[in-house]
N, C-alpha and C positions, 0 to 999 in steps of 0.2 A: 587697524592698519599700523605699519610699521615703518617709519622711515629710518634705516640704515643709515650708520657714519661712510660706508660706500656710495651715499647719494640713490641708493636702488629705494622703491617701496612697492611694497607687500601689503598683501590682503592678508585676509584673520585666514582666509583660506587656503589661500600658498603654504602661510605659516602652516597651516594644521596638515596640508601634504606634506610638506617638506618632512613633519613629525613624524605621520604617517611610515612614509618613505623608508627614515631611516628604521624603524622599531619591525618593518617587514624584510625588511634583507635578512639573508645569512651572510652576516659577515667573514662566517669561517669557510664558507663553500667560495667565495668571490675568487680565489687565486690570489691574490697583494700580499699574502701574509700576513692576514689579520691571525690572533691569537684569544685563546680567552685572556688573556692579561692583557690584551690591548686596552687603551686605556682613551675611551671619549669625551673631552671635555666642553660640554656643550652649555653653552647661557650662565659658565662661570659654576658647571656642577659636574662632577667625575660620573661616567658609568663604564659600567664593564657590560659586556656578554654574557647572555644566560649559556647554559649547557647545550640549546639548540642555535646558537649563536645571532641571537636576536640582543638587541635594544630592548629595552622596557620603559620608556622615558615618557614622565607623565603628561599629561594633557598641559596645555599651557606652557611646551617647554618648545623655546624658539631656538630652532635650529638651521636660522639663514648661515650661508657659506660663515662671515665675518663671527659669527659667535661659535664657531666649530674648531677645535684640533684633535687631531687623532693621531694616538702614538701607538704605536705595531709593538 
């Protein structure tokens, strides 16, 4: 479990959807103008997009709203 500086708490299983979640989108199909240079800053660790515009973000990486920025 995880409790949040938002006061929110998470299971080990939210967290690992929330993971999930993001590493199964196409970010570059969504419309927002995501880019492969878009730049994910998640749990205080940069990633980019693969060529199919997926996440690849290992196991263990929590990705509640509060540890996320994404720059286009």
């Amino acid at each position: 479990m995880l409790l949040d500086n938002s006061g929110w708490i998470y299971t080990n299983e939210e967290i690992e959807n929330l993971r999930k979640g993001y590493n199964t989108e196409n970010w570059l199909k969504l419309g927002f103008g995501f880019t492969k240079n878009s730049v994910f800053t998640i749990d205080g660790k940069e990633y980019r997009l693969d060529n199919n515009g997926h996440l690849n973000l290992p196991e263990g990486t929590i990705c509640v709203p509060s540890k996320v920025n994404i720059r286009k």
